[in-house]
N, C-alpha and C positions, 0 to 999 in steps of 0.2 A: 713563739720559737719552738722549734719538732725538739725530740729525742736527740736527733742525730745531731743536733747545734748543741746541744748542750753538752755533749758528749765530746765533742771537738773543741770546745772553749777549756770543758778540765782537761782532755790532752794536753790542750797548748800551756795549760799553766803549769803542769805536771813536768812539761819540758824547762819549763823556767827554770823550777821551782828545785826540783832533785830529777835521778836519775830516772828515766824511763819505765815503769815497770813491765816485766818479763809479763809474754803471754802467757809461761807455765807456770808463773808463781803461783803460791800457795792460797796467795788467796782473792786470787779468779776460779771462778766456775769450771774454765779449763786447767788448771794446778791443780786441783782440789780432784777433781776427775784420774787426775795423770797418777796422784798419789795412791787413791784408791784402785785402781788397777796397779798398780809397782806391790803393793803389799798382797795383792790378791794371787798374783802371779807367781811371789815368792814363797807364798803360804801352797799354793800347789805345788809348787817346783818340788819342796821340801817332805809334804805328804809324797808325794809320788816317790820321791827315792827312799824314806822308811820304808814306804807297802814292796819298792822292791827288794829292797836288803833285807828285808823279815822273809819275804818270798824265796831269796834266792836262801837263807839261812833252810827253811824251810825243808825244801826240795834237797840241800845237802844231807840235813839229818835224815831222810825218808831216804838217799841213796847208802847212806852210813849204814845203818840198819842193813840194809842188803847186803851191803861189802862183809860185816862183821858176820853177819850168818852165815855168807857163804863160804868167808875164811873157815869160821868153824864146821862148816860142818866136812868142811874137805880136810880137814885134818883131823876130824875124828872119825870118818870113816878111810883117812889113809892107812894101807898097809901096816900091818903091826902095833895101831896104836892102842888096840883093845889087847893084845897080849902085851905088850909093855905094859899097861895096868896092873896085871895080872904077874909080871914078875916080881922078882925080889925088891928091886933098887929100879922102880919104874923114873925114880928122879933122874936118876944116872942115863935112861935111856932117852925122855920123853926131853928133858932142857935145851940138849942141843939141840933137837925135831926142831922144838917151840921157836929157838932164834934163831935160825934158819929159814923156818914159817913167816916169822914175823917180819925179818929184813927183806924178804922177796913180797910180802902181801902187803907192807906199809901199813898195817898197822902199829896201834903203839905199845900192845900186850897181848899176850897168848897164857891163860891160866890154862893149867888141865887141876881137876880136882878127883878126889875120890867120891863117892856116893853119899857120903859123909859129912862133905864140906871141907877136905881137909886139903889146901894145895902142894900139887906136886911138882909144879913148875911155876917161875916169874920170871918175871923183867929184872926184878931188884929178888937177889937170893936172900937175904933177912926173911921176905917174905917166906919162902918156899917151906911147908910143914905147917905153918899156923893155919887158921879156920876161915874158911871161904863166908867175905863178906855181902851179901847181899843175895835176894831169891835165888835159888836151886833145885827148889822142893821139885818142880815143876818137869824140868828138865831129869830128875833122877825116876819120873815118872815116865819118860820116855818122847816128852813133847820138846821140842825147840823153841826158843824167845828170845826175843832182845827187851832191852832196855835199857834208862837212861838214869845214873845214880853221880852221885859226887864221891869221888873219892880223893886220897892224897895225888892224885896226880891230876887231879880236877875233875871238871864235868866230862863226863865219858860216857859212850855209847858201847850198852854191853852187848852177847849174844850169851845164851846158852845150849849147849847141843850136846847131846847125851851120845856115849859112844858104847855102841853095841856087840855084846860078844856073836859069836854063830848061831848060839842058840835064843837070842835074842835078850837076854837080859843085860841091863845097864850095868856096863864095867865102869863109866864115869865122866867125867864134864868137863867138856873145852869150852872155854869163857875167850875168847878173844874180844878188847875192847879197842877205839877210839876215840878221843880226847875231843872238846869241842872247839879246842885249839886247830885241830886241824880238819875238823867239820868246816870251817869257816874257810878255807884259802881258796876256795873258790868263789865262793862269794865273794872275797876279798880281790880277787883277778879279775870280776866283773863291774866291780866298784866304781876306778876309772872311766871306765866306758859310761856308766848308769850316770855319773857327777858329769862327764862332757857333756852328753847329751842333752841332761838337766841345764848344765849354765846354756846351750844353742839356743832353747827353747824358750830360756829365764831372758837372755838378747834379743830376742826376736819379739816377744811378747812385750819387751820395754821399748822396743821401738815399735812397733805396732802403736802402742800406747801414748805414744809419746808422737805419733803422726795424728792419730785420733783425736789427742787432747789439741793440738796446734793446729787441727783444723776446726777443732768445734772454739778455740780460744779466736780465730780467725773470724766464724761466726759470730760468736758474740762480743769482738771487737774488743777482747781483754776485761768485759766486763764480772765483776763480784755478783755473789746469786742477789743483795740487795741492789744493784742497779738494775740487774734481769730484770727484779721484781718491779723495782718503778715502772721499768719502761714497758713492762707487759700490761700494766695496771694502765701507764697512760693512753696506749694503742689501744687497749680495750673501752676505754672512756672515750676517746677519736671513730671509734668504729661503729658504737653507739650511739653516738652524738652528732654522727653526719646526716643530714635530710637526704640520704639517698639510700637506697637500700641493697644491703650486700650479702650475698649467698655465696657457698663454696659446694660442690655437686663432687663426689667419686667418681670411679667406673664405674660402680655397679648402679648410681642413679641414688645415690645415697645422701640426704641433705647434713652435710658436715658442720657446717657453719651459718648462721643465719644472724643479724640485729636487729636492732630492736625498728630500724622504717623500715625493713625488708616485709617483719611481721607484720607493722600495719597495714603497709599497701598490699601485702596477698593475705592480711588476714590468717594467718598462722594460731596453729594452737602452741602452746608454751612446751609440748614434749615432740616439737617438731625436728628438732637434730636429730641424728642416727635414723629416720623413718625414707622410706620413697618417698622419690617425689613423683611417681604417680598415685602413691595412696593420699597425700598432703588434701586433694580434692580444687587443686589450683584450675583456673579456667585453661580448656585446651590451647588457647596457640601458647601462653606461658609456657603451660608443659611440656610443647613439642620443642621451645627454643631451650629448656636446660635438661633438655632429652637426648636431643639429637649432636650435640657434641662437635657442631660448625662455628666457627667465629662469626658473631653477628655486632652491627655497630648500629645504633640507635633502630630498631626496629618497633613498630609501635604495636605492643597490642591489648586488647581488652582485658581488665581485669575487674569482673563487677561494673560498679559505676564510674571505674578508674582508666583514663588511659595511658598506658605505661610503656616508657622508650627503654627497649631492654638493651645491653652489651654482654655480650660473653665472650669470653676468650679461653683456653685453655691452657693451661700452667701446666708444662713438661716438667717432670722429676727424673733425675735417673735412677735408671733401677727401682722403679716405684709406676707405681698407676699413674693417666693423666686424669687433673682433677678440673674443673672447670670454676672460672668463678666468671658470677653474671654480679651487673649491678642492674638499677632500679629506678627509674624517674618519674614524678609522676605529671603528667602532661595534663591531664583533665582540662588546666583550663587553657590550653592552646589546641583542644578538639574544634571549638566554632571554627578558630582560625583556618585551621587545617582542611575543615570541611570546605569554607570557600576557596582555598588555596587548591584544594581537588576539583570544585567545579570550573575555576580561571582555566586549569591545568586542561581538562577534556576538553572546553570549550576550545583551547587553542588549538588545542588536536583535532577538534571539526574543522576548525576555521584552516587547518594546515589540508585537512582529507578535503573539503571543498575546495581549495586551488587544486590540489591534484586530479579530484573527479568531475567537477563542474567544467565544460568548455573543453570535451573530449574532441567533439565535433563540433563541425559548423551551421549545424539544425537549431532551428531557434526552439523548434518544438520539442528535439532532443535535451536541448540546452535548457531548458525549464522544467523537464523531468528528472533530469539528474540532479537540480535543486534539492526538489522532493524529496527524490533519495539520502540526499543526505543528511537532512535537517529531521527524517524518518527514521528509527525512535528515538533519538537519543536527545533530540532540541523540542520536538511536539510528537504529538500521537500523529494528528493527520495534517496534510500543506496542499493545500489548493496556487495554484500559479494560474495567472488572468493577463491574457496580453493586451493591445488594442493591435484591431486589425489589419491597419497600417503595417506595423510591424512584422506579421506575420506575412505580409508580401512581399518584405524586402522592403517598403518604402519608410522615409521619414515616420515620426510619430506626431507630427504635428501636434495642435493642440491634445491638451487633455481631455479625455473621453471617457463617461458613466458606461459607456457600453464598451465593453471587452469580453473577448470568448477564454471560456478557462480550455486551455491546452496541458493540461497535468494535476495529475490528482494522486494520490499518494498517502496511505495510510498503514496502523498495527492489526489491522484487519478489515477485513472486503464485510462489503456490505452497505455501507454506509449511508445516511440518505444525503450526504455531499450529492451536489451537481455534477454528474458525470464530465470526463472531459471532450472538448466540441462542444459547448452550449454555451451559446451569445447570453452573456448575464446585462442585462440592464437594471442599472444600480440605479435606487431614489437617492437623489440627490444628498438625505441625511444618513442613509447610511455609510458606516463605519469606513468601508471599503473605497467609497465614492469619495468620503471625507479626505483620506489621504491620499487619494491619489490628485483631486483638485488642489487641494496643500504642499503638495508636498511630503509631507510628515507620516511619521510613523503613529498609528493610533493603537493603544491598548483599553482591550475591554475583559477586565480581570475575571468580572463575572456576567454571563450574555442575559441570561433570567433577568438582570435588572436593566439592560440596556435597551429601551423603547425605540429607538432609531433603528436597531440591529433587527426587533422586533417586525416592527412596521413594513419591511419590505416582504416577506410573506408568512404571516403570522403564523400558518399552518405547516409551512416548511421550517421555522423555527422553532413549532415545537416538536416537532418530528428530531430535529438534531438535538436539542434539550432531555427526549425520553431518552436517544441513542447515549447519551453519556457528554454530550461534549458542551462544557462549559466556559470557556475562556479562547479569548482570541486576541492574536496581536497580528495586525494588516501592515504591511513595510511596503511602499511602492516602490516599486525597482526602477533606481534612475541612471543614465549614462551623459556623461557630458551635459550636464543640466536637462534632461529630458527624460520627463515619467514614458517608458514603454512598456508599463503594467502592473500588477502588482502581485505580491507572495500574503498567502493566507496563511498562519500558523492556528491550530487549532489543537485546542489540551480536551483531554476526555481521564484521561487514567493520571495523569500528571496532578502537581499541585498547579493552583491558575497562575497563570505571566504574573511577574513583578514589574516595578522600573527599572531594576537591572538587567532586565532580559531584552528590554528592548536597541542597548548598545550591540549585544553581538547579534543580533536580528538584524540590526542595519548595518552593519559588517561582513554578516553571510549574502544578505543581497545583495550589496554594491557590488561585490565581487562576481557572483550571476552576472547584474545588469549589464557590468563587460564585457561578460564571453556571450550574453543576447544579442548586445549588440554590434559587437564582432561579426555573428552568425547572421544578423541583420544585414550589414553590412555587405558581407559574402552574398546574402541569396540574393539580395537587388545584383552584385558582378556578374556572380553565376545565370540571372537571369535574362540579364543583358547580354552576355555572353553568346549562350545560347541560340538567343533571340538574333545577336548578329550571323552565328556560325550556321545557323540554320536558314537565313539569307545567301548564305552567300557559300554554301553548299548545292552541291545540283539536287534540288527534289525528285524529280525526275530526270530519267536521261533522254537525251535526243533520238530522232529514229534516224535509224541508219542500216544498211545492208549487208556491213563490212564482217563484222562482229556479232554474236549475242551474250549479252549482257547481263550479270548480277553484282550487287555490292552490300558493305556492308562497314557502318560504321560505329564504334564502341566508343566514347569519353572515358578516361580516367576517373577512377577515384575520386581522385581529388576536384576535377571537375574539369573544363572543357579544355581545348586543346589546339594545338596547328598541325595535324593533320589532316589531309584533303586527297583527292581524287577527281579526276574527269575523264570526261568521254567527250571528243571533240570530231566531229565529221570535218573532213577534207575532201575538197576535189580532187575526180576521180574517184568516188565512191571508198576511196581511203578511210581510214578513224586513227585518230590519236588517241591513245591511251596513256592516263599522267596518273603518277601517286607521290604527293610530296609532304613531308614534315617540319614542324616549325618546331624550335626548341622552346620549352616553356608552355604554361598551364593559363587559362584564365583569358580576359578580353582581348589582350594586347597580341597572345598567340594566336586568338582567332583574327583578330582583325588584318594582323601581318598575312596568313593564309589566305586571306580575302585581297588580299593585294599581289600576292605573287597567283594566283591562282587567275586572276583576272589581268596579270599579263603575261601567263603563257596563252590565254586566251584569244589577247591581242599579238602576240607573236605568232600562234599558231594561223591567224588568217592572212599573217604574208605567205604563207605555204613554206616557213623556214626549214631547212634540216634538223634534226634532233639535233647534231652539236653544234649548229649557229642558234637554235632556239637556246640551249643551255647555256653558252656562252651570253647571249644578249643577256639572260636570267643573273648570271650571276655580276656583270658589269651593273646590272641593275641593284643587287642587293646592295653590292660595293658602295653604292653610289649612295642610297640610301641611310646607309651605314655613317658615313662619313657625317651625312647631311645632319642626322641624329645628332653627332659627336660635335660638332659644330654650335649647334645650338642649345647642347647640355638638356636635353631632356628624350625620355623614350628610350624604350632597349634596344640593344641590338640584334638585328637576325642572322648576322653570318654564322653559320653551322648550320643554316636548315639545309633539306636533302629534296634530289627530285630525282625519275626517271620517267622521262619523255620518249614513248614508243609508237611509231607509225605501223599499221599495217595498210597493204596495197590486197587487194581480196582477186585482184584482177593477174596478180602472179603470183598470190603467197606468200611471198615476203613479205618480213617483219623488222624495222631497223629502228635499232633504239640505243641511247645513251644514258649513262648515268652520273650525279654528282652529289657523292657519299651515300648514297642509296640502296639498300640489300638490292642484291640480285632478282632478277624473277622467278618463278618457276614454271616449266614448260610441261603438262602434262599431253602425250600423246596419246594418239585414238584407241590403240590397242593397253593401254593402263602405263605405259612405263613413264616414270618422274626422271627428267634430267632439271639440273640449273644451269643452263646456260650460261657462259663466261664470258660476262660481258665486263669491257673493260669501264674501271670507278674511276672517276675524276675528284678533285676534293670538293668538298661540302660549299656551295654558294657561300660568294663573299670572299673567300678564301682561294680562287682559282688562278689571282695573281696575273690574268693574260695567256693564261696555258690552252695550247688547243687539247678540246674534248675527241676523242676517241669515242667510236659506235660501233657497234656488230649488227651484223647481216645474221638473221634466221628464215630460213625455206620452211614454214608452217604448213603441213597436210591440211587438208580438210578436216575440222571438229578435234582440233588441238585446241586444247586450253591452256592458255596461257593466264597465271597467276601474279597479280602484283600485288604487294603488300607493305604496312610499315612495319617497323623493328618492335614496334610495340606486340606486335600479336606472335613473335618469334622466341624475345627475351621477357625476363619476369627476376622477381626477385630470386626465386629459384629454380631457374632454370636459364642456364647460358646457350649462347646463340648457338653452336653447332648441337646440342640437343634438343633446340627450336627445330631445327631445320631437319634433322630425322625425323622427328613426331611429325612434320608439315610432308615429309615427303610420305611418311606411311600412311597419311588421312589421304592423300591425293592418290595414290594407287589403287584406282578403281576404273573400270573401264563405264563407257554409258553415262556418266552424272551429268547433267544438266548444272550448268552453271550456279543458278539458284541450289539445289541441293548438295552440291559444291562448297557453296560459299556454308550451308549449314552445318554441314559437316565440321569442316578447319571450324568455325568459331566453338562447338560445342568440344571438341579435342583441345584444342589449345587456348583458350580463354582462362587466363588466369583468376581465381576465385578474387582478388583484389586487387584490378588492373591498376598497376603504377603510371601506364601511359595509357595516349591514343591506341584506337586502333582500325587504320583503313585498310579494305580488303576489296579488290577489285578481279573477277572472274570473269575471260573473255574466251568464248569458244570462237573460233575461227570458221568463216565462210569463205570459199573460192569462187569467182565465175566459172561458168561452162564453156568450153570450147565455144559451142553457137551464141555465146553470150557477146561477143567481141570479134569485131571485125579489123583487121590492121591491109593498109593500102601506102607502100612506097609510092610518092610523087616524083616523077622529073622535077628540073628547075626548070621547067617551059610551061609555058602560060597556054599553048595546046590541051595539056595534060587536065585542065579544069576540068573542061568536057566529059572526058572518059569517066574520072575519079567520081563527079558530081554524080552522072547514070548509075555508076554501080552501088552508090550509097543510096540510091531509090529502090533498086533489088534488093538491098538489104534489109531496107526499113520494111519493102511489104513482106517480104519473109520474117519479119518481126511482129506483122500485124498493125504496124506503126502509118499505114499509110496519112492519116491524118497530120502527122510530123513530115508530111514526103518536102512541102513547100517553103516551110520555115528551115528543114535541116539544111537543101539545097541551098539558100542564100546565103546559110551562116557558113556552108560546107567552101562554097567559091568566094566570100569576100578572105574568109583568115588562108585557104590556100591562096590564093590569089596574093595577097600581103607576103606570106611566105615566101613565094617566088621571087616577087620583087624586092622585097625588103632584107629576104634572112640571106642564109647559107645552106646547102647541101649539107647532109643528107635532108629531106622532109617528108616526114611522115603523116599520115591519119588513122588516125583511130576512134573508130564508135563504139561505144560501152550501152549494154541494154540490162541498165539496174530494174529493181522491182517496182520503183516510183520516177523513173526518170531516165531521160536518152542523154550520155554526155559525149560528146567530138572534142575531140585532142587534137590540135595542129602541131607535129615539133620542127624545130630545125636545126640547127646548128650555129645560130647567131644568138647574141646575148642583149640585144637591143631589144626594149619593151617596146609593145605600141602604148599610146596614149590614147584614151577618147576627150574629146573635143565637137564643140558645134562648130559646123561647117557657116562660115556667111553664103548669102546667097548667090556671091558673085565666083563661090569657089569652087574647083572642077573637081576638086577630090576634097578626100576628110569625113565623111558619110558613111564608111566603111561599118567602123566599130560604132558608131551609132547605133545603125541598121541593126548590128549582131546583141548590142545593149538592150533594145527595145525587142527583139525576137527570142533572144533567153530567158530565162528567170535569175541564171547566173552566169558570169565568166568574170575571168581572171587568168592571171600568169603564175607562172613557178618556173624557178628555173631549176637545169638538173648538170648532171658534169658534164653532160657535153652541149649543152644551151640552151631552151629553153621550151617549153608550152603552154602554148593555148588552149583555153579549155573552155566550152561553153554547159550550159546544164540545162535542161527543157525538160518540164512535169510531165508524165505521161496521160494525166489525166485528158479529157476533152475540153473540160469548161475548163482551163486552162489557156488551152489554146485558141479559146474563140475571142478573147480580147487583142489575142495575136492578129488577128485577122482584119482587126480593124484598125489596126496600128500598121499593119502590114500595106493596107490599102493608101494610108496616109504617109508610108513612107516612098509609095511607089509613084506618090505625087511631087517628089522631089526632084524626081528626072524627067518630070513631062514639060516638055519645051514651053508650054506658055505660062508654067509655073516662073521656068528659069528667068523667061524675061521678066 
């Protein structure tokens, strides 16, 4: 039971029992205090009003004196009073002077005497003639004096002043006195005053004292100075007695207070209070924590062989310094604990930095060096990582395999005779390494000097790592979904060797590797499929053609491959299509989707479609697809990819193209100026809903470039589309660039340093026919008009040089006009085109009816036409345009070309000879 319980039990009985006792009773601590100040107060109050009433007595007599001389001496040097001496009856003259004198100057007597001592004037006439009592001699000597005698009318304050004839000798003595009676009435009129003052003073001081005592009686709880005493005695016996150790510090760093296990656990000398406590000789961080004057709550630290959980806090006083008290524990033997309770602690903290840094990327080879890194110093000296090779191509890991390449090496300093990394290690079957990865298991070899298996694989390479330092090794095979993809090497050199408990977080750190390997695994085999498709199904090369000159260029992502594409498609009439379209999304599915819209604008492009019936097909197609996906709940969707599908004709210059969600192009002309064409966007395939597509018409000069591009190579993470498209427009503002130098240019300007997207770039300089390049011939609808038309395409062709084509163009020139006649409508035209590699003839007309080819039976008189012209081309076909349609054929200009003609020619012309027919 404390102080305070006891203390509260006699309360309570005290209340029972009798009346309460007063805090300021007599005999409490605070009474006893209260009392000694009330007498002490009174005892001054009382000195101080003696010292002043003696004072002010004092300073009256010292003014009395003065008064009394100067009465005197002014009436012994007034007018006449030295020859009134000198007369007959000087009484008769001098008594009434004197009270006259005296009732005006308030004193209480005026003696005159003769030289003699004999008085000639008083107060009281009896006196007047008898002999002058008290010094004289002095005064009849010619000096002036006061002084102070008893006489009958009491204590009095004399003067004596000698009164001088003209010739200077003493005629005789004015005594004027005052009484101490009225020495005193001034003092007495200050008395009052001095005694209020006194009792304010003597009040204020009792209550002062009387707040003092009732709060120090508050303090010590009404207790008598023997209760003090117990309770001081028992807290002192609790303070000493506690197994913890308690200190009190000043401000100025002063040790106040210390017991007896403060001493023992810092080892205290016994004259350690009052001293610093930096001279005490206490180990630094103690010192710093009851130095430095911060609240500290279990803080642990070294004292000797001790270690010790310090508390400080600091104790506010008012109006006083703050003082601090620390207390004292001594932890010693929860150090072991502590110690592994700090290694669990870091460990997790690796184990937390390896989720975050391990599996940054999707490199398997990166993915095993960041291992390294972090198991690099603080888990081993040095980590070796060993894959099998499988894995390192992306493939399964199949079985378990002695042979793996180490791809990561990782140490607290280079040099090391470790296996560099890239070196195919083939493990003996009993080594260590080999052991655990055909297991499974994790193998510890605490000390390698004694390990003969570890030994045995190359004894001279073992002891090479043996002089270097490194003696302990623990091998953890890295596993994902039950399957070793290789293994992690721990090796100690500066360390103490592995324990058994180092082997749990060892196979904690790797499993969490083996997942981002085999993630990265994972990835490289998509990636390289990927690839591997989009690189199929990309043009390698492009086709030749006359229309256009060409360069490209294509970029992947980041992240890795992509649906972005591009083509170059030749048309009849020496025409080219040019396509650049995007697929939303990254990886196989992106490319594979672009390998299928890519390979049917291909197949749309060879009906000879218009750019917005190709687009529209395009997009009814994704739709379609789309749908077909949602249907059977598997596969993404494409609607949102983007296309722009542009014909150019080189035979007028024009360029007509359509878009659906696609950037615009950009058009650079011959003399350098960048326009972007306003060409109207339709929405993004899939999303077209049945809307018709909108085209624009562009009149291309000779050695325009025309630029197509995707949004990848415009926008970036910083940098938005319309300052894509100034940067694109100021690289393109050059006059002269060849396409190829072109395209180098835009990628080294704008190529983002960490492409977020694709990137296709497609650069088409523009070519035009010449005038003598093309011949154009209106026909009648008269079957006359063969003749004429047939001749003058024979003038044409040997003005071309073409005579070799004179026999084949005429046949193909009379059966499709000849058809036209009969078959179309007015107007019908011809036209021959003389490309670099090839003669093509255009029949048009104004009907929208195809022909069809067809084998003729033998019994049939017509049908043979388009055969003929099938067998005499190398190509034809139809297109239609808006006001109906053409024919078109295409013949190689080579010669060996044409000589197979020839013999097809002869065997066709065997079909109209009558004995065939029958």
């Amino acid at each position: 039971m404390s102080d305070e319980d006891h203390i509260r039990q006699r309360r309570a009985r005290a209340r029972r029992g009798r009346r309460p006792r007063s805090l300021l009773s007599v005999q409490s601590v605070a009474g006893q205090v209260l009392l000694l100040q009330l007498v002490l107060v009174v005892i001054l109050v009382a000195a101080t009003v003696a010292v002043l009433v003696l004072q002010a007595r004092r300073t009256g007599i010292d003014a009395t004196r003065d008064e009394v001389l100067s009465a005197g001496e002014a009436f012994a040097n007034a007018p006449g009073t030295a020859e009134a001496l000198d007369s007959p009856d000087p009484t008769a003259i001098l008594q009434p002077r004197t009270e006259v004198a005296r009732k005006r100057t308030g004193v209480d007597n005026i003696v005159v005497a003769t030289t003699k001592g004999i008085r000639l004037t008083h107060r009281d006439p009896h006196q007047i003639g008898k002999h002058y009592v008290g010094p004289f001699r002095k005064a009849v000597r010619g000096k002036s004096f006061t002084h102070i005698v008893t006489d009958p009318l009491g204590l009095s304050v004399y003067a004596a002043v000698p009164v001088f004839r003209r010739d200077g000798s003493v005629a005789g003595i004015v005594s004027p006195e005052i009484t101490v009676r009225n020495v005193n009435k001034e003092a007495g009129r200050q008395l009052p005053l001095l005694l209020g003052t006194a009792g304010g003073v003597l009040a204020l001081a009792i209550g002062g004292s009387a707040l003092v005592s009732r709060r120090l009686g508050r303090q010590t709880r009404g207790l008598g100075p023997v209760e003090m005493t117990r309770m001081y005695e028992h807290h002192d016996a609790v303070l000493h007695a506690v197994r913890e150790g308690v200190l009190i510090v000043d401000d100025d760093g002063r040790l106040l207070l210390v017991n007896d296990e403060a001493r023992r656990l810092l080892d205290l000398p016994r004259d350690a209070e009052q001293r610093e406590i930096t001279g005490l000789g206490l180990a630094p961080g103690i010192t710093e924590l009851l130095t430095q004057r911060r609240p500290v709550t279990d803080e642990v630290r070294m004292a000797g062989d001790r270690l010790l959980a310090v508390n400080v806090r600091p104790v506010d006083q008012p109006a006083r310094a703050t003082h601090i008290v620390a207390t004292l524990r001594d932890t010693t033997e929860l150090q072991a604990l502590a110690g592994r309770a700090e290694v669990a602690r870091e460990r997790l903290q690796l184990l937390y930095e390896a989720g975050v840094r391990v599996g940054t990327t999707l490199d398997v080879e990166r993915t095993a060096e960041e291992l390294a890194e972090v198991a690099v110093p603080r888990f081993a000296d040095f980590v070796t990582v060993e894959l099998l090779e499988p894995v390192l191509r992306g493939e399964e890991a199949g079985e378990a395999s002695t042979r793996m390449r180490r791809v990561a090496v990782r140490g607290v300093r280079e040099g090391s005779p470790l296996y560099p990394a890239g070196e195919l290690l083939p493990f003996a079957p009993s080594h260590p390494v080999a052991t655990g990865v055909t297991t499974g298991r994790a193998l510890l070899v605490p000390e390698l000097a004694a390990s003969q298996d570890w030994r045995a694989q190359d004894p001279e390479h073992a002891r090479r790592l043996l002089d270097y330092g490194i003696h302990s090794l623990l091998s953890v095979p890295l596993q994902a979904r039950g399957v070793v993809l290789g293994v992690a090497d721990f090796w100690r050199a500066d360390k103490e060797p592995f324990e058994e408990s180092d082997l749990s977080f060892a196979q904690e750190l790797t499993a969490r590797a083996a997942v981002s390997i085999d993630n990265a695994r994972r990835y490289t085999r998509e990636h390289a499929m990927a690839i591997t498709l989009q690189r199929s199904l990309l043009p390698s090369e492009l086709p030749e053609q006359s229309a256009v000159e060409v360069a490209f260029r294509y970029l992947p992502a980041q992240a890795g491959v992509g649906g972005d594409w591009f083509d170059v498609i030749p048309l009849p009439g020496a025409r080219v299509a040019l396509v650049v379209g995007d697929v939303v999304g990254h990886g196989l599915h992106a490319a594979a989707t672009m390998g299928r819209l890519r390979t049917a604008v291909q197949n749309f492009s060879a009906l000879d479609l218009s750019p917005e019936e190709l687009l529209a097909h395009l997009d009814e197609l994704v739709t379609r697809i789309d749908q077909e996906h949602s249907s059977e709940g598997d596969g993404v969707a494409i609607t949102g990819a983007t296309c722009l599908y542009a014909i150019y004709n080189p035979a007028s210059g024009q360029a007509t193209m359509g878009r659906a969600g696609h950037p615009g192009p950009a058009l650079v002309h011959p003399d350098g100026t960048v326009a972007f064409p306003d060409v109207p966007v339709s929405p993004p395939l899939g999303l077209g809903a049945g809307l018709p597509v909108e085209t624009a018409e562009l009149q291309l000069p000779a050695d325009s470039r025309l630029v197509l591009y995707t949004d990848g190579l415009i926008e970036s993470r910083d940098r938005d589309f319309d300052a894509g498209l100034g940067l694109l427009r100021d690289v393109l503002a050059h006059r002269d660039q060849s396409p190829e130098e072109t395209c180098q240019a835009v990628i080294s300007a704008l190529l983002p340093a960490r492409p977020g997207d694709d990137i296709a770039l497609l650069v088409a300089r523009t070519r035009t026919f010449a005038a003598d390049q093309v011949a154009d011939w209106d026909v009648p609808s008269d079957t006359t008009a063969v003749a004429p038309v047939r001749a003058a395409c024979v003038r044409r062709l040997e003005a071309w040089g073409l005579g070799h084509l004179t026999f084949t163009t005429e046949l193909i020139v009379s059966e499709l006009v000849t058809n036209a006649i009969r078959y179309g409508a007015a107007p019908i035209g011809l036209r021959l085109l003389h490309d670099v590699n090839s003669l093509i003839c255009e029949v048009s007309d104004a009907s929208s009816t195809s022909p069809h080819l067809r084998r003729a039976a033998t019994t049939d008189e017509g049908g043979r036409g388009l055969y003929l012209v099938a067998q005499l081309a190398q190509r034809w076909g139809t297109r239609y345009t808006a006001r109906g349609k053409v024919i078109w054929t295409e013949q190689y200009l080579q010669e060996s070309a044409a000589e197979p003609g020839a013999e097809t020619e002869e065997s066709l012309l065997e079909q109209w000879d009558d004995d065939a027919a029958l």
